[in-house]
TORFI-861402 format. One line per field, with one value per residue: residue number from 0; residue in one letter; x, y, z of N, C-alpha, C in turn. Coordinates in steps of 0.2 Angstrom, whole numbers. Atoms other than C-alpha are relative to their C-alpha. Layout:
# residues N
num: NUM_...
residu: A_...
nX: X_...
nY: Y_...
nZ: Z_...
caX: X_...
caY: Y_...
caZ: Z_...
cX: X_...
cY: Y_...
cZ: Z_...
***
This chain:
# residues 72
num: 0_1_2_3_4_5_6_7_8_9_10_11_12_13_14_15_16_17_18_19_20_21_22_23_24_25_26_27_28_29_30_31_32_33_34_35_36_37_38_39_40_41_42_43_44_45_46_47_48_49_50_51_52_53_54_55_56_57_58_59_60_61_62_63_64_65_66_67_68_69_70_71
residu: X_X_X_X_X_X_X_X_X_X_X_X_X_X_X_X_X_X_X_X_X_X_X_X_X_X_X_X_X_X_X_X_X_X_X_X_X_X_X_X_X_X_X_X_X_X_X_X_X_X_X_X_X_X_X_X_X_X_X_X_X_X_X_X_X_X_X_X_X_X_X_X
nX: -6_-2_-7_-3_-3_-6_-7_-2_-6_-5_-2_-1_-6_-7_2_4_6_-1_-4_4_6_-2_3_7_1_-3_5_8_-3_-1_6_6_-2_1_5_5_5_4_-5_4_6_-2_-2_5_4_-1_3_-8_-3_-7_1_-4_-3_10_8_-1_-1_6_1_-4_4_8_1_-1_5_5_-3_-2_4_3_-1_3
nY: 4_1_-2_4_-4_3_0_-8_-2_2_-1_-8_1_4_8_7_-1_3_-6_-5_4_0_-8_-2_4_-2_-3_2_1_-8_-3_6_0_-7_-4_-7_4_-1_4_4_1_5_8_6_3_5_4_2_4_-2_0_2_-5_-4_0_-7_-5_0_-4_-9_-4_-4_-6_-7_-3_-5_-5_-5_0_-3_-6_-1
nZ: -2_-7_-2_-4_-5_-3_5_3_-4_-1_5_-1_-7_1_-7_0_-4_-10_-5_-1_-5_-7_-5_-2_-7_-7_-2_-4_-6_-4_-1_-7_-10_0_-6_3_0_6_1_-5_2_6_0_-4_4_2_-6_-4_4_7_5_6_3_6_-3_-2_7_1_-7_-2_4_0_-6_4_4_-2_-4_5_0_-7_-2_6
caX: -20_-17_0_11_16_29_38_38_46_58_64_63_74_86_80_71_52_56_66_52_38_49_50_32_30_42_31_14_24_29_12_1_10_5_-6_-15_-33_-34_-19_-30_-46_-35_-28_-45_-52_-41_-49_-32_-24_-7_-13_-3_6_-9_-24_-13_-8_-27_-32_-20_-27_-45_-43_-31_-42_-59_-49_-44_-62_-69_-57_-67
caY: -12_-17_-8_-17_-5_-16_-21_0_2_-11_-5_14_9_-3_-18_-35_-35_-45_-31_-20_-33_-33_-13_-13_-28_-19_-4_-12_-20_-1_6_-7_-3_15_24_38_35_37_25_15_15_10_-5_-12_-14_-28_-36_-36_-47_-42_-36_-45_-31_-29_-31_-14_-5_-8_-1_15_19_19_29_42_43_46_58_68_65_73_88_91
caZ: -102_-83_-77_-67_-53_-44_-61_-67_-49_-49_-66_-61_-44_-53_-40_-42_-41_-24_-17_-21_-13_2_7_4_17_27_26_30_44_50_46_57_73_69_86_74_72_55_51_64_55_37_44_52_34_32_49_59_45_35_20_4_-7_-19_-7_1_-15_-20_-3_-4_-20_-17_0_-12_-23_-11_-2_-19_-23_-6_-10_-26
cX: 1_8_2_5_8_5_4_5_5_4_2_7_5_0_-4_-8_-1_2_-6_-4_4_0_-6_-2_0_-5_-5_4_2_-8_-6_2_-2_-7_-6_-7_0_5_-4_-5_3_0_-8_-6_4_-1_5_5_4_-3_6_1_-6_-4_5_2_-6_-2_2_-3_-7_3_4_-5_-7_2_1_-7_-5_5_-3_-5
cY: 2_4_-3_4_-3_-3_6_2_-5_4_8_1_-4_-6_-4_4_-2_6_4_-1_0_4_1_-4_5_6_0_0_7_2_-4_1_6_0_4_-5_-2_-6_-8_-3_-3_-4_-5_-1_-9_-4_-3_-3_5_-1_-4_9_3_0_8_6_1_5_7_3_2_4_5_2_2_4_3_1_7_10_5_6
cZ: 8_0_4_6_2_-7_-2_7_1_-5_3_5_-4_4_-4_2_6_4_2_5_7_4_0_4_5_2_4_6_5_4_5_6_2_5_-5_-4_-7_-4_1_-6_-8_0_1_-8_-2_7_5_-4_-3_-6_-6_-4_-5_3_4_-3_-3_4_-1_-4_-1_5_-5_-4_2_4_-7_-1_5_-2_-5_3
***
């Protein structure tokens, strides 16, 4: 069974799943302005382009997971 992240968190928070799609925008939007190389090197998988809420929730979780990986 697929989970639905952005439904579990609107529910958990009391918000709309729009709400939640929006501070995660807002995030991306933050985190793409970011100097640090390694922030750097996250964003340039999406080839300069604004990732969509799921191509960067996809994203976050492989890189956690091959960094927990790595601490193995």
């Amino acid at each position: 069974m697929k989970r639905n992240i952005l439904k579990e968190t609107a529910k958990m928070n009391g918000v709309s799943v729009n709400e939640v799609r929006r501070e995660i925008s807002a995030a991306i939007d933050e985190g793409m302005k970011s100097d640090d190389p390694m922030a750097i090197a996250f964003w340039e998988q999406f080839g300069g382009k604004k990732p969509t809420v799921e191509q960067f929730l996809t994203a976050l979780a492989k890189s956690t997971k091959d960094e927990l990986a790595s601490l193995k």
